[in-house]
C-alpha positions as CSV (number, residue, x, y, z in Angstrom):
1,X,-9.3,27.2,-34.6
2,X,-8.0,24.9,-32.4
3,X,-5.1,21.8,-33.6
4,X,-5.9,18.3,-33.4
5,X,-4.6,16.5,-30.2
6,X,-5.5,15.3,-27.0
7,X,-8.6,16.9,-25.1
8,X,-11.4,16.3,-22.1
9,X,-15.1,17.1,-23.8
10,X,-17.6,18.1,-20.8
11,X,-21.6,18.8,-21.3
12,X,-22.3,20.0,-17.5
13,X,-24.4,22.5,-17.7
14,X,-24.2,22.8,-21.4
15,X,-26.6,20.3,-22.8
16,X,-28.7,22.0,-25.6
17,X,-33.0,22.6,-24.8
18,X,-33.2,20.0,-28.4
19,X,-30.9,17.5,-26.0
20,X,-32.6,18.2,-22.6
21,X,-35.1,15.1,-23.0
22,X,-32.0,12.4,-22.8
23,X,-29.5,11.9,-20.0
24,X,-25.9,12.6,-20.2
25,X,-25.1,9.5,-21.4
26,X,-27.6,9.4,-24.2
27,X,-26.8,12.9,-25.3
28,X,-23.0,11.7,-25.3
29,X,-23.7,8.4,-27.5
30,X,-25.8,10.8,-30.2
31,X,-23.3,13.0,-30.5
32,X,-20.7,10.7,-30.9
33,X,-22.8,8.8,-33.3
34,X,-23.0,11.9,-34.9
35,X,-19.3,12.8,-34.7
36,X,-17.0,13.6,-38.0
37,X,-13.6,11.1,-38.2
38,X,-10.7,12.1,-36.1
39,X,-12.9,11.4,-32.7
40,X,-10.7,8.5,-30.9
41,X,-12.4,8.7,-27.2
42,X,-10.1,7.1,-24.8
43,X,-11.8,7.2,-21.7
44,X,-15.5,8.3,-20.2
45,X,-16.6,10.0,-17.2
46,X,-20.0,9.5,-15.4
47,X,-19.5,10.3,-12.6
48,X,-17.5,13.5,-11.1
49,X,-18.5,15.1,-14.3
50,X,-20.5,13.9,-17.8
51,X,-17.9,13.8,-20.7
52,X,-14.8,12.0,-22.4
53,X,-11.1,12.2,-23.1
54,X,-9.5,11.5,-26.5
55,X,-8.0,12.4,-29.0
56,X,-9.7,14.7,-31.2
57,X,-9.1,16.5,-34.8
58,X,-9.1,20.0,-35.7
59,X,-12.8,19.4,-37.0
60,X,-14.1,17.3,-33.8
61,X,-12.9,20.1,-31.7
62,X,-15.0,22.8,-33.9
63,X,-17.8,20.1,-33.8
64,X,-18.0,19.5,-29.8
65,X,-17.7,23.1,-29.4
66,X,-20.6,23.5,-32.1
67,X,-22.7,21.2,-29.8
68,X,-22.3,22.9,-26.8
69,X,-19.9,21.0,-24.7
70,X,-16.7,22.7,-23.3
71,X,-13.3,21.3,-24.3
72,X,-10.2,21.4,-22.5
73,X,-6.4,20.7,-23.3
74,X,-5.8,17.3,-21.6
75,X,-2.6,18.7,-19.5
76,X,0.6,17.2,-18.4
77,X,0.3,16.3,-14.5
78,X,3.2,15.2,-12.5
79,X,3.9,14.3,-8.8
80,X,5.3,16.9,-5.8
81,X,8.4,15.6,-4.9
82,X,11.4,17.4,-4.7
83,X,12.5,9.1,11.9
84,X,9.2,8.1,13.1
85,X,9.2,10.9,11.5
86,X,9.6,15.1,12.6
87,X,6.8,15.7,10.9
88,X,4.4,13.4,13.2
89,X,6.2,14.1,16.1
90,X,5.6,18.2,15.0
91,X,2.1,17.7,14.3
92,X,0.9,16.4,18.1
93,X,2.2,19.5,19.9
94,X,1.5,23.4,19.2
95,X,5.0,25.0,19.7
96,X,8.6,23.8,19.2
97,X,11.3,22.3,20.3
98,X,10.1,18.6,19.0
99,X,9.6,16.2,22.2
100,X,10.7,13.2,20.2
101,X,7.2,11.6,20.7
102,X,3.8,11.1,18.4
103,X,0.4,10.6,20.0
104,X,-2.0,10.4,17.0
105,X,-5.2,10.3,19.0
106,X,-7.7,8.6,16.9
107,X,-6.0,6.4,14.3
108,X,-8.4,6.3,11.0
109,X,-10.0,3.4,11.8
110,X,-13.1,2.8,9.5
111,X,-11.9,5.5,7.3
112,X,-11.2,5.0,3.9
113,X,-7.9,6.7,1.9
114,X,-7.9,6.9,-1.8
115,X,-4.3,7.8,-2.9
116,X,-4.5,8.9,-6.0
117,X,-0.9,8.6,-7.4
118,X,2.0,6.0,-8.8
119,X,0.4,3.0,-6.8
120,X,1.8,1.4,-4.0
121,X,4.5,-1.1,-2.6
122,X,1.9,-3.6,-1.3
123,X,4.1,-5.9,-0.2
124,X,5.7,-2.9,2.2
125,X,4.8,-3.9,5.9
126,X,3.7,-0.7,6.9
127,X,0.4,-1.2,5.1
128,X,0.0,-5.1,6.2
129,X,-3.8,-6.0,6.4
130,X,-5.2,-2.6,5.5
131,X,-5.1,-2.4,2.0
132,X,-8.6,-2.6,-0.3
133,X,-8.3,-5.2,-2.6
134,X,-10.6,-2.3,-5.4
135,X,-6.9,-0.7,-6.2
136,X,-7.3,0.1,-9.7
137,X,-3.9,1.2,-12.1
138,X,-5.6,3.9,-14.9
139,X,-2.1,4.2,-16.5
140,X,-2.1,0.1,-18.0
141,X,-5.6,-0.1,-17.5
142,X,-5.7,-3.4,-14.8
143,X,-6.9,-4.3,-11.2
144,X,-2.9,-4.0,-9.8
145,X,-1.5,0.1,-8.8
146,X,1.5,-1.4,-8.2
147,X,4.3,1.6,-7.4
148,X,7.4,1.6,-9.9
149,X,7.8,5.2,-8.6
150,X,8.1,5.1,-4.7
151,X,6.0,8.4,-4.4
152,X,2.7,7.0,-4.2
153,X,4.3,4.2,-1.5
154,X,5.4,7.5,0.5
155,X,2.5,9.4,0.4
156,X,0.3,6.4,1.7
157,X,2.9,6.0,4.1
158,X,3.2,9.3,5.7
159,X,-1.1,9.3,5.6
160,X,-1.7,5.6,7.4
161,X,1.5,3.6,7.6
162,X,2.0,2.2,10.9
163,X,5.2,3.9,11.5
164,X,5.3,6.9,9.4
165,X,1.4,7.3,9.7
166,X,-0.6,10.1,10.8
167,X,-3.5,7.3,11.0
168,X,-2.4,3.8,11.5
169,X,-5.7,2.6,11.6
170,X,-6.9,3.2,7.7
171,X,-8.0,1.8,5.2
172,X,-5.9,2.1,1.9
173,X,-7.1,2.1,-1.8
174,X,-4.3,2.5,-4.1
175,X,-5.2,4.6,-7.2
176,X,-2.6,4.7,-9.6
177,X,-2.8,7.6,-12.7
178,X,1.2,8.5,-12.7
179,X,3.3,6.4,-14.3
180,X,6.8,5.5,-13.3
181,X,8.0,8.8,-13.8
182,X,5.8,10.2,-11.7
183,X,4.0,11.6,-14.6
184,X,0.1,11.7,-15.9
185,X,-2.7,13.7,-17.7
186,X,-5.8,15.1,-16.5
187,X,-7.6,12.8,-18.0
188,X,-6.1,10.1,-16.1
189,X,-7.1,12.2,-12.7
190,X,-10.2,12.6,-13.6
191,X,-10.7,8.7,-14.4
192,X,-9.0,8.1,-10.6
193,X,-11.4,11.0,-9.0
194,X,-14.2,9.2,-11.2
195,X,-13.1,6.0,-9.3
196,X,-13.5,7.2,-5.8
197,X,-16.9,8.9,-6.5
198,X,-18.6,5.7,-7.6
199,X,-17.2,4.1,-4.4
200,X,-18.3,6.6,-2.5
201,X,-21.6,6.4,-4.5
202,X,-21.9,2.4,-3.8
203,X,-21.0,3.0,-0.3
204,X,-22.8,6.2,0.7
205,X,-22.3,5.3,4.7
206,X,-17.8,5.5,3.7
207,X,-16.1,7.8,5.4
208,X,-13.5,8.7,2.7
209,X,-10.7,10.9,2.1
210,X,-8.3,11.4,-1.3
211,X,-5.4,12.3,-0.9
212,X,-3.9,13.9,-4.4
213,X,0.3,14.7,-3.8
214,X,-0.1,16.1,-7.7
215,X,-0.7,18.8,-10.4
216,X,-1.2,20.5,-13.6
217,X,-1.4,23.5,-14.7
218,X,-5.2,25.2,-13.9
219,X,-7.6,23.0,-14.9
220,X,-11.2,23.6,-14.9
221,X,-12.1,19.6,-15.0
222,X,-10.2,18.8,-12.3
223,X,-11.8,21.5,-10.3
224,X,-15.3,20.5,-11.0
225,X,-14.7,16.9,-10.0
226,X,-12.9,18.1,-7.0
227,X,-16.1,19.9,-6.2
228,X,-18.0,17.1,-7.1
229,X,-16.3,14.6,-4.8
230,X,-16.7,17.2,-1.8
231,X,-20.5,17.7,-2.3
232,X,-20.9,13.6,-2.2
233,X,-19.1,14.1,1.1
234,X,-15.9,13.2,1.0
235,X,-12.9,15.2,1.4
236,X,-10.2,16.3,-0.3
237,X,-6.4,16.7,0.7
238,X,-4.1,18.7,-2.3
239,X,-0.8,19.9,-2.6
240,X,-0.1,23.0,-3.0
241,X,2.8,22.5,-5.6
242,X,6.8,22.8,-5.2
243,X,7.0,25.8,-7.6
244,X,7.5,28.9,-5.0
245,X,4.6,30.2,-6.8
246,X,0.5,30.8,-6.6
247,X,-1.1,27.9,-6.0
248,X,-4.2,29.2,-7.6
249,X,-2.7,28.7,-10.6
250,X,-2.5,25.2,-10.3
251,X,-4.9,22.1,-10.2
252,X,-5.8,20.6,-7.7
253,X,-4.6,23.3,-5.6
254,X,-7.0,26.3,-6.5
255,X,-10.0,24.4,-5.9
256,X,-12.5,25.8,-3.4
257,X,-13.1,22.3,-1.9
258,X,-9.7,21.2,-1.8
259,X,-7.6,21.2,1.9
260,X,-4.8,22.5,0.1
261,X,-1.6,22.4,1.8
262,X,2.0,23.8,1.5
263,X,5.0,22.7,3.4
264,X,7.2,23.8,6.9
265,X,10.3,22.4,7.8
266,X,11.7,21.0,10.8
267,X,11.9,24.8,12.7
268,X,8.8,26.0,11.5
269,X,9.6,27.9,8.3
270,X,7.0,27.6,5.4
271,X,9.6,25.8,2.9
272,X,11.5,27.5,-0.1
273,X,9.7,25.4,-2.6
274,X,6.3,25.5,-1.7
275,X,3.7,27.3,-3.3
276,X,1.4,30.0,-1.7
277,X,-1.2,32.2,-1.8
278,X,-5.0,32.5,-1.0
279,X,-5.7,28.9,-2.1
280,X,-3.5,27.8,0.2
281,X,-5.6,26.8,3.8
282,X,-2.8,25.7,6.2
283,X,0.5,24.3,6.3
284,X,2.3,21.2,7.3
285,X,5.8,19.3,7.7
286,X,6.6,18.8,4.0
287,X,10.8,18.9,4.3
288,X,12.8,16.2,4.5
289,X,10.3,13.3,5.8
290,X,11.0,9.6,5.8
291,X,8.4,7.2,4.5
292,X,7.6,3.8,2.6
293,X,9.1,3.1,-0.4
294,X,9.6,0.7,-3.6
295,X,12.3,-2.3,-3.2
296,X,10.9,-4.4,-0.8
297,X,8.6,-4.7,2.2
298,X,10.4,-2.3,4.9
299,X,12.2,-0.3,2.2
300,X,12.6,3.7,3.3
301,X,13.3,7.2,1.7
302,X,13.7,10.6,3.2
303,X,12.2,13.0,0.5
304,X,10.4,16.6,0.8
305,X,7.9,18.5,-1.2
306,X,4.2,19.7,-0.7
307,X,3.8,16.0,-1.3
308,X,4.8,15.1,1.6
309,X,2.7,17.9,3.5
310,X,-0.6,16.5,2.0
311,X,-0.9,13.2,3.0
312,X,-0.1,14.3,6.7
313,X,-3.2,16.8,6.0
314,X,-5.6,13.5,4.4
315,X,-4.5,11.7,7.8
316,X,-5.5,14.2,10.1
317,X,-8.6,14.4,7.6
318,X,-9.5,10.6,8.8
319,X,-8.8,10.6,12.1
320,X,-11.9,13.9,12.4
321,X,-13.9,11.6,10.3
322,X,-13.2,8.7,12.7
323,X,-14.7,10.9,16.0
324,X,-17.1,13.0,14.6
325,X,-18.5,9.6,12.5
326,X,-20.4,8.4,9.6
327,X,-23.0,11.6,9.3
328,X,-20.3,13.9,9.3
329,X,-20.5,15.9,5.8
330,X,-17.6,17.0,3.7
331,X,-17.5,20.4,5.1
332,X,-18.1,19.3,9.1
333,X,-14.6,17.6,8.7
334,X,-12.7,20.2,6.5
335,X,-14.2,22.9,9.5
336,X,-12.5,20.6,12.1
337,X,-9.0,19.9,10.3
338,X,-8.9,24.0,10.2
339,X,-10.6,24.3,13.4
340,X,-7.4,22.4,15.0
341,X,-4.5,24.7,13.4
342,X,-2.2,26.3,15.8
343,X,-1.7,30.1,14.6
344,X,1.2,32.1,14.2
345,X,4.1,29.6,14.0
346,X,5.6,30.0,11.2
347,X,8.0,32.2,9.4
348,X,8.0,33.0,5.6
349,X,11.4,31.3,3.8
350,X,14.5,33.9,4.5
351,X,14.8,33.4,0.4
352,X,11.6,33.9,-0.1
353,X,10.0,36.8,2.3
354,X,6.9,38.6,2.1
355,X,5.1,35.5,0.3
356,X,1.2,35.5,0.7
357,X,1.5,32.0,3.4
358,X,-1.4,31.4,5.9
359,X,0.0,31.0,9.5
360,X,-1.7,27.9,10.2
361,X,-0.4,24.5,10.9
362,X,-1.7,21.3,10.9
363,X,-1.9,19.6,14.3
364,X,-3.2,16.3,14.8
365,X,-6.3,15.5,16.1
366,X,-6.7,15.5,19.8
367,X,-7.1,12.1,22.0
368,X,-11.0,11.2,22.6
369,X,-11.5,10.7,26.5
370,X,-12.8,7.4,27.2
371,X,-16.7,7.5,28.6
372,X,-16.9,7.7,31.8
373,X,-17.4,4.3,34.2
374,X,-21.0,3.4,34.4
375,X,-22.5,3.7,37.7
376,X,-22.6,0.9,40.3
377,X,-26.0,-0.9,40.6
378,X,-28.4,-0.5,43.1
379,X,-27.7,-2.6,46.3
């Protein structure tokens, strides 16, 4: 039997033939009618999957199980962290040496960026007149994701900033589910991937990519609402992890749906740190990068980790969206982000050889030619 303590109830797919006459959320509300004391649900989910998070004793557990629902340990999640910047000036060109220079092509516009993370500075100038005024904080529950970290300011930074920025042109939505430790649960995640769902949901014509610089240990909820935010059509951008391990073992990294993406250093070798492995898809500049950050409105850090590397991925993520437009699916855009790679650049770590790391790295996407001139009129 399982202890008491804090745990994510899901019925997808296991709602009972007596239960198949009610939606999800009536089957939930008779079964919580229903359920014994010790059931303290502290949040509900709707949308990327049907379920709750609470806390739960020894005898709800045995009782949700009893009812056919799945329940899963609500884990510990915390943020990947271990000028313009190497990394954007790395991205725009196949081969090195670094020319010093960044030419991001399309720039995002019309695209919309949920980063899902500690918040962000708002005040910082790099996101001046592009941030969504929807933010929503799911650690104290209010309208304001304000960043007492920095690592949420950074990763939006290196995604959209107009310096650091792989797409300058974006729209932000802060998403806040770390506190100022950089730490969360999975049920917090799932509460921001909720979030950007029912945008999407209200907004079906968004293009929209999430950008998670974050993990736990392998969770199955996470995955499934990963999933579910890729079949609604838009896409997700994941860090591997900073753990030198298999990123299959971690979530968000292992889903299927998830651009999950590990970090290179300035001369091109996949960094000590980063994770690895077949979840991994591609690789991008994830060691020492400069970015936004807390204090005031052009405060700066130079930090590294697979966080760093993802929001470089969501950016290149919206500019595709940006030229291949509004109809483009999920998948049309994750095929283009992999479509652009340049292969066989990098090296394994010297520390580290022999590790399972996809030569691919990200590369930005290309300028759109302008149409060509109209012809003159008939004399």
């Amino acid at each position: 039997a399982r202890p008491a303590g804090r745990y994510i109830v899901t019925f997808d797919g296991a709602v009972s033939v007596s239960a198949a006459a009610f939606s999800p959320k009536a089957h939930l509300a008779l079964l919580l009618k229903a359920a014994p004391n010790g059931t303290d649900v502290r949040r509900r989910y709707a949308a990327v999957l049907h379920g709750f998070s609470g806390e739960l004793s020894a005898e709800s557990v045995r009782y949700f199980e009893s009812s056919g629902a799945s329940v899963f340990e609500d884990l510990p999640v915390k943020a990947y962290g271990t000028a313009r910047t190497w990394g954007l000036d790395r991205i725009d060109q196949p081969s090195l040496p670094l020319n010093n220079q960044y030419r991001h092509g399309p720039d995002g516009s019309g695209v919309h960026v949920f980063v899902i993370d500690t918040g962000i500075n708002h005040a910082h100038t790099e996101f001046a007149g592009r941030i969504s005024p929807d933010g929503y904080d799911f650690v104290d529950g209010d309208a304001n994701p304000e960043d007492c970290s920095g690592h949420g300011t950074h990763c939006a930074g290196s995604a959209l900033g107009a310096t650091y920025g792989v797409a300058p042109g974006a729209t932000l939505h802060a998403v806040r589910v770390l506190d100022c430790a950089g730490v969360g649960t999975t049920s917090t995640v799932l509460s921001g991937l909720d979030f950007v769902l029912n945008y999407k949901t209200a907004n079906p014509a968004a293009m929209v990519v999430a950008s998670l610089s974050l993990g736990s240990a392998l969770s199955t909820p996470v995955n499934v609402a990963v999933k579910s935010l890729y079949d609604a059509g838009i896409v997700v951008a994941a860090a591997a992890g900073n753990d030198n391990a298999d990123a299959c073992s971690y979530s968000p990294s292992s889903a299927t749906e998830a651009l999950t993406v590990g970090a290179t250093t300035r001369t091109d070798f996949a960094a000590d740190f980063s994770n690895s492995g077949s979840c991994v898809n591609l690789f991008a500049p994830g060691q020492a990068i400069p970015s936004a950050w807390i204090g005031h409105a052009t405060s700066t850090l130079t930090i590294s980790g697979t966080s760093m590397a993802c929001p470089h991925a969501a950016g290149v993520a919206a500019q595709f969206f940006q030229t291949l437009g509004a109809s483009a699916t999920s998948a049309e855009v994750f095929a283009a982000v992999m479509g652009n790679v340049v292969l066989n650049k990098l090296s394994d770590s010297s520390a580290y050889p022999g590790r399972n790391t996809p030569n691919k790295l990200l590369q930005s996407a290309p300028l759109v030619p302008p149409p060509p001139p109209s012809p003159p009129s008939p004399p």
